[in-house]
C-alpha positions as CSV (number, residue, x, y, z in Angstrom):
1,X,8.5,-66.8,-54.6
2,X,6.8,-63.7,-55.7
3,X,9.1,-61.4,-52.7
4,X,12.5,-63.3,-54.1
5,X,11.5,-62.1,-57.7
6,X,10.8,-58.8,-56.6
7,X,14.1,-58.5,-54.9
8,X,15.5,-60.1,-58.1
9,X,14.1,-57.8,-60.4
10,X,14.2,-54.5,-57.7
11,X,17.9,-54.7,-57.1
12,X,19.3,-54.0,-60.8
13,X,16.6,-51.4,-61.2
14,X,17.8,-50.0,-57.6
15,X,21.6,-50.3,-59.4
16,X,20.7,-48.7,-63.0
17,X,18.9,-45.8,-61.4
18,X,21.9,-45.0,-59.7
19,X,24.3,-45.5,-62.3
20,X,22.0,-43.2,-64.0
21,X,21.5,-40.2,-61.7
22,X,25.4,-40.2,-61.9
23,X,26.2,-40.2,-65.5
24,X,23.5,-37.2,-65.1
25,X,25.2,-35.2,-62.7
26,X,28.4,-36.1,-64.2
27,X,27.5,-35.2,-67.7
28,X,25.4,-32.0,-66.8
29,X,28.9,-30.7,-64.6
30,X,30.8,-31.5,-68.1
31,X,28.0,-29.6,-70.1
32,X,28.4,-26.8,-67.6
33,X,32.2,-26.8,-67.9
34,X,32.1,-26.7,-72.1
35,X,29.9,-24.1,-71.9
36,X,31.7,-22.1,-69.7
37,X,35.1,-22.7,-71.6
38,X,32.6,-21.9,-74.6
39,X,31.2,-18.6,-73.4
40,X,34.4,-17.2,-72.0
């Protein structure tokens, strides 16, 4: 009981972090990109 909730609760964190190191890669190569259309 306590392994199936672990893997229950585990799993969508697993998902979200991932989700979320994307959208940070993502929005940091966008940031880079304004900038650079910014500074030039």
């Amino acid at each position: 009981m306590i392994l199936h909730f672990e893997c229950f609760v585990g799993f969508p964190f697993l998902v979200l972090l991932i989700v979320a190191t994307f959208f940070t890669r993502w929005f940091e190569t966008v940031w880079s990109f304004e900038l650079l259309f910014l500074l030039v």
